[in-house]
N, C-alpha and C positions, 0 to 999 in steps of 0.2 A: 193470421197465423195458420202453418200447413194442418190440415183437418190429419194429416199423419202421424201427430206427437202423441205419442203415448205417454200417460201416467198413471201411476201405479201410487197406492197410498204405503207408506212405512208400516214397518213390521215394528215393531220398537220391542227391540229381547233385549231382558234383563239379565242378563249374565255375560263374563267377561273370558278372554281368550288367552291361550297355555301362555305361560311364559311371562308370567306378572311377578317381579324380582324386587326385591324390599331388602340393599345390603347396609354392610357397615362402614365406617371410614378406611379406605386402601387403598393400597397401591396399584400402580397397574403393568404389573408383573404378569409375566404368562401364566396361565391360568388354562386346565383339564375342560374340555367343553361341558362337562356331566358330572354332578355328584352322583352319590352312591344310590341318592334316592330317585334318581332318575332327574332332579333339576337343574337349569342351566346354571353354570358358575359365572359370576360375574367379577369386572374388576375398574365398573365407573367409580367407585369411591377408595381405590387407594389401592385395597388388601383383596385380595381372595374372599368372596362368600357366598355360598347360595344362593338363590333367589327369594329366600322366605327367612334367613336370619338377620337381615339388617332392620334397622327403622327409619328410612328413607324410601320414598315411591319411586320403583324403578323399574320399565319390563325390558325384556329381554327376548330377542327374537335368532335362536340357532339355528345352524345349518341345516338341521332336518326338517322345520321346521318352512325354513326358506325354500328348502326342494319341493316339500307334499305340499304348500299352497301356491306354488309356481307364483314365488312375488321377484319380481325384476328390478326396481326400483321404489324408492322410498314414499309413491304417490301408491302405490300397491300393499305396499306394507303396513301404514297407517291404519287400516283397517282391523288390522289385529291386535291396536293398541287402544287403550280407553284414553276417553280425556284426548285427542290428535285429531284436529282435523288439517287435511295436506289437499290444496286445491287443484285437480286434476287441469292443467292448461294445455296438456300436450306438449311434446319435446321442444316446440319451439320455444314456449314462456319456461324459466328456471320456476320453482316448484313454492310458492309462500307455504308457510308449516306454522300454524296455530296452536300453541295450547291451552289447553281451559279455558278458550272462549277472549284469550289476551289478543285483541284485534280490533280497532276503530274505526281503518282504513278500510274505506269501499272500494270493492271486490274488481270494481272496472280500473282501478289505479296501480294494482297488482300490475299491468300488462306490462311488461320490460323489466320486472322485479330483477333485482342483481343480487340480493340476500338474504333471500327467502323472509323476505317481512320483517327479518332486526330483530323477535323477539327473543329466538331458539337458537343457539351455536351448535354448530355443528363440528365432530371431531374428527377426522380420518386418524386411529390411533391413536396417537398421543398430542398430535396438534390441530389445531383449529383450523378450517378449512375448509368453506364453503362453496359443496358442489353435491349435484344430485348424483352419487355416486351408483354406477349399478350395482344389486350387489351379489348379483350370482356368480360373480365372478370369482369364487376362492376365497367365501368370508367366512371367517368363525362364529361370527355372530353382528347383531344393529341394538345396541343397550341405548333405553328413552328414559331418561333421568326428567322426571315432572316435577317442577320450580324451582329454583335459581340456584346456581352452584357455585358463587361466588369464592367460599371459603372452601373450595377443595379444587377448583379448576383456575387458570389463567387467563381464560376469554371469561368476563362478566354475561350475563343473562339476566333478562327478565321474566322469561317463563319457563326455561330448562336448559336440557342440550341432548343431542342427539349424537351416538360414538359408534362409527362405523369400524369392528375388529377383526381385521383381515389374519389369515392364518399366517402365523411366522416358519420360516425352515428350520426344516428340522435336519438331528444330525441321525438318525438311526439306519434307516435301508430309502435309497431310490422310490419317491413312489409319485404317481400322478395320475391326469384325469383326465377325459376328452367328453366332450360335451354338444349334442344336437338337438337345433328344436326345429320344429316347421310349424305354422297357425296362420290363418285365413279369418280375417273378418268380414259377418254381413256388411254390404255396402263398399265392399273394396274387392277391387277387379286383382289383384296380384298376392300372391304368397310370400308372406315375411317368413323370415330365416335368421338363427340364432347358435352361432355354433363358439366353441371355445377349447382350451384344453390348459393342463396344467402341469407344470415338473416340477420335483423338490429334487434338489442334487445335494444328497454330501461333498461335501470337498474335505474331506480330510474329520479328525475327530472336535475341532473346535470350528470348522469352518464349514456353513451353508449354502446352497443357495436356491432360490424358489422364485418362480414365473409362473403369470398369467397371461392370457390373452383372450378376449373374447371381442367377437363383431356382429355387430347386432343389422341386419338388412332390411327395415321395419315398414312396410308398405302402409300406404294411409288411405281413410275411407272418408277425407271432405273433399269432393270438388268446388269449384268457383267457375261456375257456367255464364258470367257473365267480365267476364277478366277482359279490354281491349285488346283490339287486335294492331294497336300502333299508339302511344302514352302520346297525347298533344294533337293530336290527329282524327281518331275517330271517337266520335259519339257515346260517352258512355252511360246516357239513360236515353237513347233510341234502342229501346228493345226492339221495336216494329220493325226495322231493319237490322237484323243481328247479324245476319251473315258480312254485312260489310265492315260492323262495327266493333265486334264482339268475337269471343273463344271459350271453349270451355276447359278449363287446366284439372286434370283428373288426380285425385288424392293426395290432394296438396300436403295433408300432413304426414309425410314422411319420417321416420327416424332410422338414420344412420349413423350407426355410434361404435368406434372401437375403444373397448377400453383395455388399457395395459397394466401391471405391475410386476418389477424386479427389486427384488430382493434379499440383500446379504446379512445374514447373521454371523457373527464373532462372539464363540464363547470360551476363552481359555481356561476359564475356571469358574466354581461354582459362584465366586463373589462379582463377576462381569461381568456381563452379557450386551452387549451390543448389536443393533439393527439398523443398517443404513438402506432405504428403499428408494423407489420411484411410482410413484404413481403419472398414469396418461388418461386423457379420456377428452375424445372427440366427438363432437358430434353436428351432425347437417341436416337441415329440415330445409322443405320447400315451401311450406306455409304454415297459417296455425290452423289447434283443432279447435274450430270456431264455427256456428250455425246459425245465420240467420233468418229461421224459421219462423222467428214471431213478427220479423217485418210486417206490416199492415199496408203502407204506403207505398211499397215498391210496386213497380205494376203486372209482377209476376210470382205466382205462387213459389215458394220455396220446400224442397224438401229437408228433412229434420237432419242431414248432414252436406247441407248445402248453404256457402258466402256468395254473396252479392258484389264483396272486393273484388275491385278493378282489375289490381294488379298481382304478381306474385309478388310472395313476402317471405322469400331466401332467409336462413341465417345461419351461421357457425360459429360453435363455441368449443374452445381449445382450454382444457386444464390439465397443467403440467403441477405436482407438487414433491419437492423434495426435502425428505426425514430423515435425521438422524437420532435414534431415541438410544439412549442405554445407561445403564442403573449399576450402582457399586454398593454390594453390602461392607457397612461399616462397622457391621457385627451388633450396636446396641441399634440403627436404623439403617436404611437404605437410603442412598443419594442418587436421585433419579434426575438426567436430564433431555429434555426433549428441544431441537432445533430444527427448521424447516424455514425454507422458500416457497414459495407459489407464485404461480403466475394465472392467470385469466384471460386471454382476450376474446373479442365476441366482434363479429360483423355481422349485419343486415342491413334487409332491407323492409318498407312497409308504405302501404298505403296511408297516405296523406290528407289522401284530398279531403274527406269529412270536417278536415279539425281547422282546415282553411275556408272554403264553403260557409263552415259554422259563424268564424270571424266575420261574415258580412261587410266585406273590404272591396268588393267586386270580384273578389277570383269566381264567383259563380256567374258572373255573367256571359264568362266564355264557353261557348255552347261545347267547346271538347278540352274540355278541363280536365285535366288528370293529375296528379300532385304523390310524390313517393319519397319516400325518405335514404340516404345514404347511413347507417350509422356505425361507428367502431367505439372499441372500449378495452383498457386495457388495465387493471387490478393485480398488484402485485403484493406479498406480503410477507414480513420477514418475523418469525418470530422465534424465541430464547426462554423457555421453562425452565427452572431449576426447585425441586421439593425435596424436602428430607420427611422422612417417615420412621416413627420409630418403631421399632420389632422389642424391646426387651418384656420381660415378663415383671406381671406388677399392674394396680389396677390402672395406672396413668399409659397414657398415651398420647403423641402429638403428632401433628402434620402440619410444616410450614414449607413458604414455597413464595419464591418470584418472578414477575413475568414481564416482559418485554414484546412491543408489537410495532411494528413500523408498517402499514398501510400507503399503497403511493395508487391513486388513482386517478384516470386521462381519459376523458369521453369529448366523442365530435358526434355532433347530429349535424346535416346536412339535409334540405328541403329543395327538391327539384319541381319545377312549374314548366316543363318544354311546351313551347311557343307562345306563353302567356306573353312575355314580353313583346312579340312581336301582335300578339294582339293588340296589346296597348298602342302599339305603333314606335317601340323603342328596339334595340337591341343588346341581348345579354347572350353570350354564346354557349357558355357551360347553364345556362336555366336555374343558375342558382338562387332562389328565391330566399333562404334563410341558412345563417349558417351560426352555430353554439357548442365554442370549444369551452373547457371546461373540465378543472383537474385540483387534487388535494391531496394534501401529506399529514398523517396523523403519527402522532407520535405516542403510544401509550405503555405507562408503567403499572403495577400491580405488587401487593405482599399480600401474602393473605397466610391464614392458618386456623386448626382445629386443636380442641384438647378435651380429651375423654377422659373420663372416671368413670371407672364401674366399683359404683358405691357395694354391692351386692354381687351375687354371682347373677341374680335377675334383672338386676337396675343398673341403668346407666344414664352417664348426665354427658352430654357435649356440648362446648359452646366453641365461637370462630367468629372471624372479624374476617374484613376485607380490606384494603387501606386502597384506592385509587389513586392516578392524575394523570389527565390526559392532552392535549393540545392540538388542536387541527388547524391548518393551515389553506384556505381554498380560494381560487381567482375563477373567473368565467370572466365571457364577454356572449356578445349578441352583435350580430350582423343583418342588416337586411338590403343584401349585393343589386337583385334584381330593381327594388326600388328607388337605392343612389343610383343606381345606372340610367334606368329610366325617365325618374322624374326629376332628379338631381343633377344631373349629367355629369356625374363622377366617371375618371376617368386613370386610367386605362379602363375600358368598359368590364375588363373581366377581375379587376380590383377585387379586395376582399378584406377590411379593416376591422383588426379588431383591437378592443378598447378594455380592459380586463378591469374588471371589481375583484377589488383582494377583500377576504375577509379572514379572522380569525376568532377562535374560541377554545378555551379551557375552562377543568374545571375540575376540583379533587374532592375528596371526600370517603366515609366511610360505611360499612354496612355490616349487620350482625346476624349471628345462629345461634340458635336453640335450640336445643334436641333433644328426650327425653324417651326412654324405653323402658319397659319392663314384661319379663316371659313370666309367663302365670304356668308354663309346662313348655318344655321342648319344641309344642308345635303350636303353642299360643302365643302370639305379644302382641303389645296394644304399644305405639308410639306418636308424637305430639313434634311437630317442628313448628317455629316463627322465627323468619326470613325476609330477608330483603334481596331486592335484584333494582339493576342499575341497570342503563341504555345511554350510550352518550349522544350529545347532537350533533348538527354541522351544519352547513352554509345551503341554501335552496341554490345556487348556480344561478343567480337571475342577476340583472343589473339594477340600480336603483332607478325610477322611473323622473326622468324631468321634464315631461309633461303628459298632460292625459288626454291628448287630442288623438283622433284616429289615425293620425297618420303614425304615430310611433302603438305600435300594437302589444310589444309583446317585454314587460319590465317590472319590476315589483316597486313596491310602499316598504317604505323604511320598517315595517313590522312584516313583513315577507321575507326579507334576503337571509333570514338564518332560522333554527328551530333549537329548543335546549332540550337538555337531559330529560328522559323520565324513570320514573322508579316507580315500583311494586314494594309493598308488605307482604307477605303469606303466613295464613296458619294454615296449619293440617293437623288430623288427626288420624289416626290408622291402623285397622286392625289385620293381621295376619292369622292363617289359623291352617291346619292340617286334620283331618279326621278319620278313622275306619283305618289305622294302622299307613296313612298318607296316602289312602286312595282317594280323596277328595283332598281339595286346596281351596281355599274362598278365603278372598283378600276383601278387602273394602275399605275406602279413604274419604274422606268429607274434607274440603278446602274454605278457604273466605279468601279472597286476596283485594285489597286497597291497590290502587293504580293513579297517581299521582300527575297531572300533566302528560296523559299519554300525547304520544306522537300521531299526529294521523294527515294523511295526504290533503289535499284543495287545491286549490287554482288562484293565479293571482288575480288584483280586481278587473289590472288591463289585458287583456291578449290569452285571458285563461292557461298561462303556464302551468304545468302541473307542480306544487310546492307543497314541501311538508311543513305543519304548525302544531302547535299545542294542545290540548284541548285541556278540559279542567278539570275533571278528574272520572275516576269511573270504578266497578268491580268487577268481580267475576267470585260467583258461588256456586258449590256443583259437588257430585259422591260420584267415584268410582267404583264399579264392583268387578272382580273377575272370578270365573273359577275351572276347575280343570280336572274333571271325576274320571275316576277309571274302573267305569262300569264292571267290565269284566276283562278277564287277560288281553280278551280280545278287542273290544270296544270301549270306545272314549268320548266324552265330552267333553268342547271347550269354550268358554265364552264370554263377553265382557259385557257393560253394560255402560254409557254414562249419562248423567244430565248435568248440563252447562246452564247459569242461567247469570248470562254477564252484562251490564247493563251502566248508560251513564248518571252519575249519581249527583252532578252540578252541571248549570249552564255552560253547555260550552259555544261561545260567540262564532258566527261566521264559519262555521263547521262546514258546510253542505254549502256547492254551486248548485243554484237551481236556473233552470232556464224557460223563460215563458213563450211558448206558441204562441201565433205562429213567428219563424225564424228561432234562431237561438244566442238571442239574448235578451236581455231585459229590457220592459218598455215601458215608456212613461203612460201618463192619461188617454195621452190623445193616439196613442199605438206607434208612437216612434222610436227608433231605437234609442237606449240608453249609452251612456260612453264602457262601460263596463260592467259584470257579470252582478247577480243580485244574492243574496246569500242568504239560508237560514241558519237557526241556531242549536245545537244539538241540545235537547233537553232532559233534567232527574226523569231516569226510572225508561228511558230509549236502548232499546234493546241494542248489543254490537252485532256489529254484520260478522260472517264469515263460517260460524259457527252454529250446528244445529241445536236442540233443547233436550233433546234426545238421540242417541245413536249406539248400538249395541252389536253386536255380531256371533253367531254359534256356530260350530262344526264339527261335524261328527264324523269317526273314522273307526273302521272296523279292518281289523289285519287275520288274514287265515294261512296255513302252511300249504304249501301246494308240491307236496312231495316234499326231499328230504331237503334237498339246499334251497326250495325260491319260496315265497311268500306273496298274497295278493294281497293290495291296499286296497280298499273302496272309502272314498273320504266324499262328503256333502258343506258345503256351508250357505250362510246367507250371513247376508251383513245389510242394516238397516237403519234409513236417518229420517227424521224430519225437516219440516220447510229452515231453510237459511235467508238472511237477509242477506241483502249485498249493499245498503248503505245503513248506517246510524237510523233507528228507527221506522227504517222504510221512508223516511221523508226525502224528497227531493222528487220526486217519482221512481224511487228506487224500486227492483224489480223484487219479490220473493220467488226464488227457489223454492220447487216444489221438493216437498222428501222423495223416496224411493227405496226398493230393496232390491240388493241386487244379488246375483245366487250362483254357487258354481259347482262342479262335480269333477271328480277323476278317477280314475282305474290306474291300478301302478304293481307291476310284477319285477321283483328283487330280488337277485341270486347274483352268486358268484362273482359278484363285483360291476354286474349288470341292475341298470335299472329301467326295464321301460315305459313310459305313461303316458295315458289318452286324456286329455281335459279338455273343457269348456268354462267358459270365465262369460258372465254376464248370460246364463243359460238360457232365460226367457227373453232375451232380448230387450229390455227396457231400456226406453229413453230417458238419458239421466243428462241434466244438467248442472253444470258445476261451476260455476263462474259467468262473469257477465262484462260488457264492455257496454256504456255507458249507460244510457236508460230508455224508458219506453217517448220520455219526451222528445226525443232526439228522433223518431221514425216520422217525420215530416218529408216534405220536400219546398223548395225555394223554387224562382226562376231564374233563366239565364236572361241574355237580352231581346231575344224573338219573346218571352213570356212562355216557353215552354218548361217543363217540370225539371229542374234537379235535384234527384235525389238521394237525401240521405244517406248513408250506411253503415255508421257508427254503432249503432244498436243492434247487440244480440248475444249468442251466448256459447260458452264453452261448455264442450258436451263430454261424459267420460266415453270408450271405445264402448261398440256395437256388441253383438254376440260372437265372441271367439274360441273357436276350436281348434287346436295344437295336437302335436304329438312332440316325444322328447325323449332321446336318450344317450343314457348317462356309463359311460366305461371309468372304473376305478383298475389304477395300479400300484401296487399288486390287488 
């Protein structure tokens, strides 16, 4: 490991950050971005409320909020949320989003994540809609609803949801925005660029419309100095001769993202309002942000943003979604409905060779062995909300509502080996060594509703039901072209057969709320939730396996080809509270949550597919604090604080692939290989990966006038974690994540519709790692057939950006 890796021990601050929001059951209706007391107004639970009058855990992150700590994306933003951990992989991987510690799955299986880990739904609006949205782009606000929302939202959850509120058009005067940043990171040779701008147009006194557009030019700081300089041809672990063999590919991880939205609003009258949008957002990477510094085996040092990968690993991902939401007052409720389309699709490419190599099949005997993947994907999804809410006056109140989702999803991986066959002494002309199509249709229904009493002008009781059923429907096949070619002598040589496993699964059922409040004074309440969240299953995409000899590699055991439902319980308890006429705010919640058969990744026995299975059961307990003082007119405090301590709590069989040196797979007595992988078992009281034990963040910001119209910002923060695991107990040889603090600063002067700002993000520069792809067992090497060394490079780790320094600015009109 490079003598260059800096670590730094955690800062562990107890206190939590602005914008910790606790509302009541609502609609979600347009909503003022600020009450009177200067807090955000929110509208995840139905109705219009504060951020400190409801009895549900919920913060809430506004526009200003989003500009003074220059957060871009939802991997940035996490951090000023308690209780969230969001694993930084870089633009190429989509973003896994943890809460309270709900995570089984090791951290290296995340890689190609398509839904952010299954736990968290995510809403653009009013529908469900999974994508790492930017969200500088013209948002009102990113509301984080913490444990399951079953009984007030349409997509089920097992740990929350996460609602991205972009600003709707207005109808009063023309107004809009232009927007520029420039920032340069340590360890990257080129300057990224961020520009954007925005119009709202009246059209008439009932009719709006409002655009976005921004593009993001995002230069990256990993190379890959040992990338071939020809896939099938040259040497790629003769370092000693690099020049003939080898290149070096400069900051591979790139991000280039345009994102769009247009939007019309229709309101003819107070009791209509209609909004028909478009969301876009693009984006291109050239490889991931990936370092493997801790290599030991390779036989040249690495620096701490420096891959060892062969090849480049391209990818682009396109999401298109279209809403139509709009609400009728019915005078005693409001009839709100929400419909949208989406679409997904994703191309790349990656490096191969490790996870062929690893199979001990002979592909490593060819001394220029190179192996890269083709892969496309394409996710589409339709779905139909319908809620009623009631408005009348009177201590009852209800919210019910139905939901509809149709899910259609088509994935092809493709495995290329160029000239391996012709090593073998066959021939295949497309070098197709493996090929795995693969696709599913879900069909799912939803009722759900709530119903409040407010016993007292202080006390309130709510309870809510969910009613599920769902249906999936899913085929794969598995192909392996180059080997019927070869050793089979299937023919046409460039043949391609596939043989599809259909499976199917359903499954319905119910789940409940409890909720309980009472205000001891205006700015005191103490509130109590027990809850349930649901996750449904589906099919591993694998074939059933009919035999377990080496030559058929890659199939599952009849307990591999599907995984089912799992469920959570939650309690919480929670205090809210306001002080010193509401110049101080400090929240605090304590949870226990029961997790039922979570879901978590493995590998099957033959050919190490990666597949999801069961596990048997597990928790998660933890207190959130936040708070948010306002020293003096001019200076402010903000901060959070959490501990997560989530853990599994029964045996769970077969949990963990572990692999025994040397090679990698398991061996019997005498040191020969085994037919298939070896596995341990996850055991009561094994800590879950992904998540730290601690993690808190502070930042302070002082505002002075600088003449009659402009004003100076000076803002500070740090944000601080402890070590993560990255598999179920650390067993496997799973790696621990070191903690880290990481720390930023800015200057920001503000007049006349102008704002301009200087900052730095990760100021001291620490090396922080965030993720990991597979483990320290895997830094070995094998031989080819001379007996010379090939090696490994499956092992290392995702690292968050280096020290970055920007400037930015912002024109409002008027």
């Amino acid at each position: 490991m490079s003598a260059s890796i800096r670590r730094r021990k955690p800062m562990l601050i107890g206190l939590l950050i602005a914008g910790t929001a606790l509302t009541t059951p609502a609609l979600a209706q347009e909503a003022p971005a600020e009450s009177d007391d200067n807090t955000i107004v929110v509208t995840a639970t139905r109705r219009n409320a504060t951020v400190q009058t409801a009895p549900i855990n919920i913060s809430a992150i506004g526009t200003d909020e989003i500009r003074s700590r220059n957060v871009g994306n939802l991997r940035e933003m996490a951090r000023l949320v308690p209780g969230i951990s969001i694993l930084d992989q870089g633009s190429r991987n989509n973003t896994p989003i943890i809460f309270r510690g709900l995570n089984a799955t090791a951290l290296s299986s995340f890689d190609g994540d398509t839904d952010g880990g299954g736990t968290v739904a995510t809403y653009v609006g009013e529908v469900p809609f999974f994508v790492n949205l930017r969200v500088n782009q013209d948002m009102e606000r990113v509301e984080f609803l913490l444990g399951p929302q079953g009984t007030l939202y349409g997509a089920g959850t097992l740990g929350g949801a996460i609602r991205y509120i972009p600003k709707r058009p207005q109808f009063d005067a023309v107004s809009g925005e232009a927007r520029a940043e420039a920032y340069a990171f340590d360890s990257s040779d080129g300057i990224s660029t961020d520009t954007g701008a925005t119009v709202n147009l009246p059209l008439g006194e009932v009719l709006a419309f409002r655009g976005s557009i921004d593009y993001l030019n995002g230069k990256g700081f990993i190379d890959q100095p040992f990338a071939v300089q020809q896939v099938g041809v040259s040497n790629p672990n003769d370092t000693g001769n690099y020049a003939a063999n080898m290149k070096r590919l400069k900051d591979v991880n790139t991000d280039d993202t345009i994102s769009a939205r247009a939007a019309i609003r229709f309101k003819p009258s107070d009791a209509f309002d209609a909004n028909l949008t478009y969301y876009y957002q693009k984006s291109r990477t050239n490889g991931r942000q990936f370092s493997q510094a801790r290599l030991s085996n390779f036989p040249v040092a690495l620096g701490p943003y420096e891959s060892a990968l062969r090849v480049a690993e391209p990818n682009e991902r396109e999401s298109q979604l279209v809403a139509l939401e709009a609400e009728l007052d019915l005078g005693f409720a409001k009839l709100v409905s929400a419909s949208s389309y989406g679409r997904t699709t994703e191309e790349g490419s990656r490096d191969q060779t490790d996870l062929l190599i690893g199979l001990e099949y002979s592909y490593e005997l060819f001394p220029s062995f190179t192996a890269f993947t083709q892969e496309t994907g394409k996710i589409q999804t339709w779905t139909q909300e319908l809620r009623l809410v009631s408005q009348f006056d009177g201590p009852f109140g209800f919210i019910v509502g139905g939901y509809y989702n149709r899910k259609k999803t088509d994935e092809l991986s493709n495995e290329y080996t160029p000239l391996y066959a012709e090593y073998l002494g066959g021939v295949r002309p497309d070098a197709l060594e493996y090929s795995a199509p693969s696709n599913s249709n879900l069909r799912e229904l939803a009722a759900y509703g709530e119903l409040n009493y407010q016993i007292t002008d202080a006390w309130q009781v709510t309870v809510g039901g969910r009613y599920y059923n769902y249906k999936r429907r899913s085929a794969s096949a598995t192909d392996l072209p180059l080997f019927e070619t070869v050793f089979n002598g299937r023919e046409p040589v460039d043949a391609i057969i596939y043989e599809y496993e259909n499976t199917s699964q359903k499954d319905n059922g119910f789940l409940y709320k409890v909720n309980s409040s009472y205000k001891f004074s205006p700015d005191v309440m103490v509130y109590a939730t027990a809850s349930e969240g649901y996750r449904i299953g589906d099919s591993n995409g694998i074939v059933l396996c009919q035999n377990t000899g080496e030559t058929q590699n890659v199939c599952g055991q009849a307990s591999e080809l599907e995984y089912k439902p799992d469920k959570t319980r939650n309690y919480e308890v929670g205090l809210k509270t306001q002080w010193f006429d509401r110049k101080l705010t400090l929240n605090i919640a304590g949870y226990w949550i029961e997790w039922s058969d979570p879901q978590v990744d493995s590998a099957t026995q033959i050919g190490l597919a990666p597949i999801t299975i069961n596990g048997a059961g597990a928790r998660s307990r933890g207190v959130e604090l936040s708070f948010d003082a306002k020293m003096t007119p001019r200076f402010s405090l903000r901060g959070n604080f959490a501990h997560i301590d989530a853990e599994l709590t029964d045996l769970s069989p077969r949990l963990i692939a572990l692999i025994d040196p040397p090679g990698f797979k398991g061996r019997d007595e005498n040191g020969d290989t085994l037919g298939g992988a070896r596995f341990i078992d996850g055991q009561p009281g094994d800590r879950l990966p992904g998540s730290p034990q601690f993690q808190g963040s502070v930042f302070a910001d002082y505002v002075m006038p600088v003449g009659s119209d402009w004003e100076l910002g000076l803002s500070y923060g740090v944000y601080a974690q402890d070590e993560v695991l990255t598999r179920v107990g650390g067993r496997g040889g799973g790696l621990t994540l070191p903690g880290f603090d990481s720390h930023s600063a800015s200057v920001s002067l503000r007049g006349k519709g102008w704002t301009f700002s200087v900052y730095a993000e990760n100021l001291w520069n620490a090396y922080i790692e965030t993720g990991v792809r597979g483990t320290p067992l895997f830094d070995q090497a094998v031989a080819d057939e001379d007996g010379d060394p090939v090696y490994a490079r499956t092992y290392g780790t995702f690292v968050a950006p280096p020290r970055r320094v920007g400037i930015k600015l912002v024109k409002s009109i008027p």
